[in-house]
Every structure is written in structure tokens, then in C-alpha cells.
N, C-alpha and C positions, 0 to 999 in steps of 0.2 A: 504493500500500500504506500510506504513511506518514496520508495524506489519511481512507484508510479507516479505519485506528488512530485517529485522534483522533476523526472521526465516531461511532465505537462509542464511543470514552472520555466523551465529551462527554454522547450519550445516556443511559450508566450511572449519569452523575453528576444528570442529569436525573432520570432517574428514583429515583435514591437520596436528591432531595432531594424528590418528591413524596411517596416513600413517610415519609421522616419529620415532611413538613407533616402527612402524613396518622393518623400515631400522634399525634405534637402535637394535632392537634385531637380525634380520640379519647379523650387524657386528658381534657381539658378539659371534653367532652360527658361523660363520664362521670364527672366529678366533679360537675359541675349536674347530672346524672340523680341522684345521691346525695343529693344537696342539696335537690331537689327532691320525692324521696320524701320525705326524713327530715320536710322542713316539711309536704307532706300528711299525713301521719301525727299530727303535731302538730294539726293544724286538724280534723283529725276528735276527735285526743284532747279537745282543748276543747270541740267542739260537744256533745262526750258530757258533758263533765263542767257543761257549760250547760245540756243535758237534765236531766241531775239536777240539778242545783241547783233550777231549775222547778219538778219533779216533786217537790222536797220543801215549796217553799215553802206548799205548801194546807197542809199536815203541820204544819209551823212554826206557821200564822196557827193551827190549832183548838189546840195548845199555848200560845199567848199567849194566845187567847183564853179559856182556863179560866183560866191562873192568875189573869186579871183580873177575872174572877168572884168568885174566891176571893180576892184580894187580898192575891198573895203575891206582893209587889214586888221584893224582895230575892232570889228566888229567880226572878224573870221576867229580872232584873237577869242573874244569872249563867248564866242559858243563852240569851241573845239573845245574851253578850259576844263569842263564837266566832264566832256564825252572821253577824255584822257585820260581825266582822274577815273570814272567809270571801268574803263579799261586797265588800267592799271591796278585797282582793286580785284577786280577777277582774277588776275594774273597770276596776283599775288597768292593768290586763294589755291591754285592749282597746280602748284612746284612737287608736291612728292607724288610718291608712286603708288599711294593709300589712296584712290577713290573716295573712300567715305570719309575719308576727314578732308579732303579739298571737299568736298559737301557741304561738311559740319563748320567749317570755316565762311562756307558762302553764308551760310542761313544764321550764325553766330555776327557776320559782318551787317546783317540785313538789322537784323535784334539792333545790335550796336546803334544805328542807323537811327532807329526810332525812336530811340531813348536819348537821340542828341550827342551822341558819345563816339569822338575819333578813336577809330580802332586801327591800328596798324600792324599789317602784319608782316615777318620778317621770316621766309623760309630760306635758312642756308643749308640742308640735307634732303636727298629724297626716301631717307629712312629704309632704306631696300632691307638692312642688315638687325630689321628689330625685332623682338621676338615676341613682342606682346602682340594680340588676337587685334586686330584695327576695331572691332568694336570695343573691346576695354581699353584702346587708348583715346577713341571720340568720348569715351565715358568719363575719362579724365579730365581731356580740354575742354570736352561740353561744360562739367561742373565748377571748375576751375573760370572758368570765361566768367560761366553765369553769377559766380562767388564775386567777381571784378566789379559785372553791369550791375550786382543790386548795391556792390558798398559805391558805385558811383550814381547813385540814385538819388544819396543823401548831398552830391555837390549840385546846386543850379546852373553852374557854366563850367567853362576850359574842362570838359569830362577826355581824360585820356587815360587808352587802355593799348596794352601792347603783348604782341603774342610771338615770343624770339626762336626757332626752332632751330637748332646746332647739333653736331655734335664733334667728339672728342674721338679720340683713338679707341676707344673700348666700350664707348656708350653715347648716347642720344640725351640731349638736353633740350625742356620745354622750358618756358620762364613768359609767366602771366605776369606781367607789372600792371600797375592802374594807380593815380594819384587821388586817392578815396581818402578815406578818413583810416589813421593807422590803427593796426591789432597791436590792443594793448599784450606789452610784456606778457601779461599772470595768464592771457588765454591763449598766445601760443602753445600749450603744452597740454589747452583739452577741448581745441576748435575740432580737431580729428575723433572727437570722441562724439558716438552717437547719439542726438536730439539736441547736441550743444550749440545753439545760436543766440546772438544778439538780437535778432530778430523776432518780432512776433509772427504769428500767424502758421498756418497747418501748411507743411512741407521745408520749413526750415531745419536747419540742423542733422539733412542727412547727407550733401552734396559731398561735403571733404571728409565723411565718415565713408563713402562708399570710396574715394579716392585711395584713402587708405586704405581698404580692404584689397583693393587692383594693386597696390601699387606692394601690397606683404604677399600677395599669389604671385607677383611677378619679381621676385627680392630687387624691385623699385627702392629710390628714396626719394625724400620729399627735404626742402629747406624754407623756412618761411624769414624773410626780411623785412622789416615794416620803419618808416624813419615820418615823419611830415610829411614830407613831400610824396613819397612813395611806398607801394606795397608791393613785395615780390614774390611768387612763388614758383619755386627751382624744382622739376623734379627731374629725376635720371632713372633713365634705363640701360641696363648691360646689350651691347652687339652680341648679334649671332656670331657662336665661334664657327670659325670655318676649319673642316675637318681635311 
């Protein structure tokens, strides 16, 4: 009897921990399901907004081309000055070899956009050599960006935010700057810890907890720098070793 008791106790707990490997891994798949729509969504958003760009440029060329007809320089001056900046913001957005994050970068520079907020971006890598999954690195820069536009939410002008992409001999460096209001000292050390925010409202306090999480499955690191003027946040990732 006693034999049989633990037999069944044994199996319960078997089964009680398959069934929670089993929810465990259901969260997970279904947060990369989320993940992975949100970045298709993105990549279609850009191909459309690369269609139109296209489709305007014949438009553009017969407009320069009359004014230089007519020889109004000064006025060819001030409607090329947008349609370059324009161009130049795509451009900028589509330097690595990750699809989904030149995505995540267009529809993050659009946000930017509307919030009144210069966002600059600086890609010197095309990442070929990194090993993190491109949707856990859009998961980064997604939260990381979004961390930037709400502490610049609290300034009414001069809103700058900057997204530096490098890297080094043995790893890839991301670096969110934004001149927002600094992290004090004392919450460096528990802004990574989950539901911790400055902020009210439902959804705060999970963006640089799940950062962390990416960034301990991928033995990432993370540095945070904060002064007046500016807020920084460094992370790295190790290159793929090549065998």
C-alpha cells in the first residue's frame, strides 16, 4: 500500500512538472509569436513606405526639373531640403543584414516622429556575426528606444535620442543615448528588476526587466550612464566564433 502511495505520489509530481515545463515553454513561444508578428508587420510597413518613396521619386525628378528650367535655385533649395532629409532617414534605417530590425528602426523613427523627438541613427556594423535570434535583439532596441521616447516625454523641446550601432573585435555594441531627465544613482541597481518604474500607469516596469532577461539567455551585458545632460544605455553582445 505504502509502495503504491508513493508510486502515484511520484507520478503526480511527474506529471505536475511536465505540465509546467509545458506552460513554460508556451509562454515563451508565444511571446516570439508576438515578437515575430509585431517585426512582420514592421517589414511590410517599410517595404510600403519604400514603395512610395519610389513611386514619388519620377514626381520629384519632373519638379527639379522645371525649376531648373526656370532657375529658381532658392526655391529648388527649399523643397529638395525635406525630401533628403527623408531619404536619408531610410537609409539610415536599412544598413544591417537583420530585416526586422531595419523594420523596427523605421516604425521606432516614425514613433520618434510624432512625439516631436530627433532621433538619429548611426549604423557602423551589419551584424552578420551575432548570435542573438533578431527577434530578441528588436526586443531589446524596441524597449530600450521606447525607455528613451517616454523619459523624453517629460522634456517640451530640443527632444534628442540617439541609437549608435558598432562593434569591436569580439562583440557588437548598441548605445540608446537621449537627453531626458537622469536615472537617479539608488535606481540604477533595481530599474532591471520587475514592475520597477517611475512611472504610473499598467505596462510600466517591464521593458528593461525583459531586457535583462535577453540579455542573461544571451550572456549579454548591459551599462547604464546617466549625467544632466544625458542618459546612456551600452549593451554588448559576444560574435559568433568562427570554427
Amino acid at each position: 500500500m505504502d509502495i503504491s502511495l508513493f508510486f502515484c505520489l511520484g507520478v503526480v509530481l511527474i506529471l505536475m512538472a511536465c505540465l509546467l515545463w509545458i506552460l513554460i515553454l508556451h509562454q515563451r513561444l508565444r511571446r516570439r509569436y508576438e515578437t515575430l508578428v509585431e517585426s512582420y508587420n514592421s517589414i511590410q510597413e517599410l517595404n510600403g513606405q519604400l514603395r512610395s518613396q519610389r513611386h514619388d521619386y519620377l514626381n520629384h525628378l519632373q519638379v527639379v526639373y522645371g525649376m531648373l528650367e526656370l532657375e529658381e535655385y532658392e526655391e529648388l533649395h527649399e523643397y529638395l531640403a525635406p525630401i533628403y532629409k527623408d531619404m536619408m532617414k531610410i537609409g539610415k534605417a536599412i544598413k544591417t543584414s537583420i530585416p526586422a530590425v531595419n523594420a523596427l528602426l523605421m516604425a521606432k523613427m516614425g514613433t520618434a516622429e510624432a512625439e516631436n523627438i530627433d532621433f538619429y541613427v548611426e549604423v557602423k556594423s551589419d551584424l552578420k556575426k551575432l548570435k542573438v535570434e533578431p527577434w530578441e535583439l528588436c526586443k531589446v532596441l524596441s524597449n530600450l528606444i521606447d525607455n528613451a521616447i517616454t523619459a523624453l516625454k517629460e522634456k517640451e523641446e530640443d527632444k534628442k535620442m540617439v541609437l549608435d550601432i558598432n562593434e569591436g573585435r569580439d562583440f557588437y555594441e548598441f548605445v540608446v543615448s537621449d537627453n531626458g531627465p537622469p536615472v537617479l544613482e539608488e535606481y540604477k541597481n533595481v530599474i532591471f528588476k520587475q514592475g520597477f518604474s517611475t512611472k504610473q500607469g499598467e505596462g510600466h516596469g517591464m521593458g528593461l526587466y525583459i531586457v535583462a532577461g535577453i540579455l542573461k539567455e544571451n550572456h549579454g551585458s548591459i551599462q547604464v550612464d546617466s549625467c544632466e545632460d544625458e542618459t546612456s544605455f551600452t549593451v554588448k553582445f559576444a560574435k559568433e566564433v568562427e570554427e
